[in-house]
C-alpha positions as CSV (number, residue, x, y, z in Angstrom):
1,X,125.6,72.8,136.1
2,X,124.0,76.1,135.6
3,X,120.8,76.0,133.1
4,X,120.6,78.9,130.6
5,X,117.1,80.6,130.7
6,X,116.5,83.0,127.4
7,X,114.7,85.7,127.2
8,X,111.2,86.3,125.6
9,X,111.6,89.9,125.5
10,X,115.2,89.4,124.1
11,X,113.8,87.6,121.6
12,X,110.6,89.5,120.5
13,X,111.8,92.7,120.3
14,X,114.1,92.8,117.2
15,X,112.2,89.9,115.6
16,X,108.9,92.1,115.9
17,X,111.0,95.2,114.7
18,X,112.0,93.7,111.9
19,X,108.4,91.7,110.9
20,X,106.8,95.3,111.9
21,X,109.5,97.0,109.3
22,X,109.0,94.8,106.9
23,X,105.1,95.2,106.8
24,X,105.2,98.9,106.9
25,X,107.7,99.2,103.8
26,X,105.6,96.7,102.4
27,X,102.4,99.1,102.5
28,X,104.4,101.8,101.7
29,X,105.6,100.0,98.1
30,X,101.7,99.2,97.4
31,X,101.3,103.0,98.1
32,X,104.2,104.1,96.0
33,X,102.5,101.5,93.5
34,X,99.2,103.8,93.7
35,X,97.6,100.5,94.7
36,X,96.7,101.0,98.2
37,X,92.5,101.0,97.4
38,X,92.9,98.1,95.3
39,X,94.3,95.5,98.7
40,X,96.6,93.5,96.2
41,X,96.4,89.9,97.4
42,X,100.3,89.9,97.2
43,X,100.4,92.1,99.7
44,X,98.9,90.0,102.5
45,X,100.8,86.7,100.6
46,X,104.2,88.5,101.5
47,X,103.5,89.8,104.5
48,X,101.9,86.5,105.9
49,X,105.1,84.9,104.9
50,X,107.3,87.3,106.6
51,X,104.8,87.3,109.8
52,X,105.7,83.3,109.7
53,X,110.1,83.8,108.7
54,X,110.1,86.0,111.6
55,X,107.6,84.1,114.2
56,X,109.8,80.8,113.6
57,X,113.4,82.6,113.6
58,X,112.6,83.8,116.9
59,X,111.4,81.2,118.3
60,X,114.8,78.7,117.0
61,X,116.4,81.6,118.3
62,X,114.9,81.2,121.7
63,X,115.2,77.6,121.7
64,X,119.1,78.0,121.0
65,X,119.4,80.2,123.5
66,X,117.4,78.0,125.9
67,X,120.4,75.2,125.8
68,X,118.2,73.6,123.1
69,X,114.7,73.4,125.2
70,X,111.6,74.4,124.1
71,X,108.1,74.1,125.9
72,X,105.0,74.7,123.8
73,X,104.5,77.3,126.1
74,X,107.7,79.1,125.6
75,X,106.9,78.9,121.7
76,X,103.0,80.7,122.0
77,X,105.4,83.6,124.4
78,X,107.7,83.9,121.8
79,X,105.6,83.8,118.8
80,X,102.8,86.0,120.4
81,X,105.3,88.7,121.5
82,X,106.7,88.7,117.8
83,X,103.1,89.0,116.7
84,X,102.5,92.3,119.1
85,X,105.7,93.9,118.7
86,X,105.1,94.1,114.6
87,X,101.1,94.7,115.3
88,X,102.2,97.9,117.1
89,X,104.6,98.8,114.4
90,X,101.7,98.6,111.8
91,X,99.1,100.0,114.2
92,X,101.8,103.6,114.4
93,X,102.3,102.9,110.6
94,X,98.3,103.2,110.3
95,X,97.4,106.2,112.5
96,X,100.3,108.1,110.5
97,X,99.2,106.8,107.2
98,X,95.3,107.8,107.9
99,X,96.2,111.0,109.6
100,X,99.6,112.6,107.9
101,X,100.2,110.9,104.6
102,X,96.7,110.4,102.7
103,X,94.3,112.2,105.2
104,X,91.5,111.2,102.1
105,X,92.3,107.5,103.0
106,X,88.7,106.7,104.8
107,X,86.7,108.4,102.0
108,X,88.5,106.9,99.2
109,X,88.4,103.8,100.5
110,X,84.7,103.6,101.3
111,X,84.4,105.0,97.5
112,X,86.6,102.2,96.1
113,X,84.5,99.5,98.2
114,X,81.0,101.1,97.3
115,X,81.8,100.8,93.5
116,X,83.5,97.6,94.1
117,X,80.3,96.2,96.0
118,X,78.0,98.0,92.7
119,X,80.4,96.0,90.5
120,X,79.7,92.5,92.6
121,X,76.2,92.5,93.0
122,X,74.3,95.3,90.5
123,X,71.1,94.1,91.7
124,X,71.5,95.6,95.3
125,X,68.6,97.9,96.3
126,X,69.8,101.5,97.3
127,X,68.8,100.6,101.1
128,X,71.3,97.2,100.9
129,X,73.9,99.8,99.5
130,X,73.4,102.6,102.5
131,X,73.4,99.8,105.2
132,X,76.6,98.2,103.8
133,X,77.8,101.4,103.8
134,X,77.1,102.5,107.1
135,X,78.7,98.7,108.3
136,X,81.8,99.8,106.4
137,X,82.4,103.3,108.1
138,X,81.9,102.1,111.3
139,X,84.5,99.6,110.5
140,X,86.7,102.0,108.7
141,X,87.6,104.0,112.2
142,X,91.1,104.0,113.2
143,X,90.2,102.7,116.5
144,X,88.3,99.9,114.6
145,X,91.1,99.3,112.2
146,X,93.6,99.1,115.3
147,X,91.8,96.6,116.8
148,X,90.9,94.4,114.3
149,X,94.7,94.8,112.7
150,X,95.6,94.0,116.6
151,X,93.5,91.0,117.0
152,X,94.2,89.6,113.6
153,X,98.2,89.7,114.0
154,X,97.9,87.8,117.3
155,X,95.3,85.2,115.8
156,X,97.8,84.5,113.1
157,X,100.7,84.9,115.2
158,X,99.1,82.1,117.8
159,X,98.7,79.9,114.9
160,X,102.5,79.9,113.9
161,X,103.7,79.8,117.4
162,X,101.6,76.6,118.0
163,X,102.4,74.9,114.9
164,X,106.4,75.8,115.5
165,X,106.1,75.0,119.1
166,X,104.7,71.4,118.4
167,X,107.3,70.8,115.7
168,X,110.2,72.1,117.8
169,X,109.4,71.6,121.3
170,X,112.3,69.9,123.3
171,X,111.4,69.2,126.6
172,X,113.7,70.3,129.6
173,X,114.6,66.5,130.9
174,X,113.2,66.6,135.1
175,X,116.6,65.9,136.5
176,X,118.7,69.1,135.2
């Protein structure tokens, strides 16, 4: 009896198309919305929800295709290669975004969160405000944003694949 091995790449690749897809329209709606300074908290709701749909499809899908095993190993591979798949999407998505379609994006949005800091805490000193400031440009580099949009996509995406993997691991039995 010959034992069926899926594949991880198989697997990832449209599931991560599809999550990566799916976030990009989903920015481009907020932007359409003219709410793309504003972060609506829906936003990360939907797309958290979509990063978990697609993370959990693909890995049932791999376990199908496995002949019905599943090592919580096989689950993190699966999951994480969703995860990087769709983090690149968004990461293209990004440079394109900041660079071709709202070039202003970096100086609008350190505007929007300087007047949104002013609005949270109106007792800040002018020096507080500068040094926040300076904190936020730094972090407001593409390179920065990459990474951090990188990292964060395979935190969450680890998360999902461990919690899937322990509730649908199926261990191989030793004899097959």
């Amino acid at each position: 009896m010959e034992t069926q091995k899926a594949s991880v790449k198989k697997i990832a690749l449209p599931y991560g198309a599809v999550l990566g897809l799916f976030t990009v329209l989903l920015s481009v709606v907020v932007y359409v919305m003219d709410m793309t300074y504003e972060q609506p908290w829906w936003q990360g709701a939907i797309g958290f929800i979509a990063m978990i749909i697609c993370i959990v499809l693909g890995i049932k899908t791999f376990k199908k295709e496995n002949s019905g095993f599943l090592s919580l190993g096989e689950a993190i591979k699966v999951g994480l290669a969703v995860a990087i798949v769709a983090g690149i999407f968004g990461v293209i998505f990004n440079i394109i975004f900041m660079n071709v379609i709202e070039p202003d994006f970096t100086t609008n949005m350190l505007a929007a969160t300087e007047e949104n800091m002013i609005e949270q805490n109106p007792n800040m000193t002018q020096e507080q405000i500068d040094m926040a400031m300076s904190i936020s440009e730094t972090m407001m580099s593409p390179l920065i944003i990459s990474a951090i949009s990188i990292i964060m996509t395979l935190f969450f995406g680890f998360i999902i694949s461990l919690i899937s993997g322990l509730v649908m691991k199926v261990n191989r039995p030793a004899h097959i």
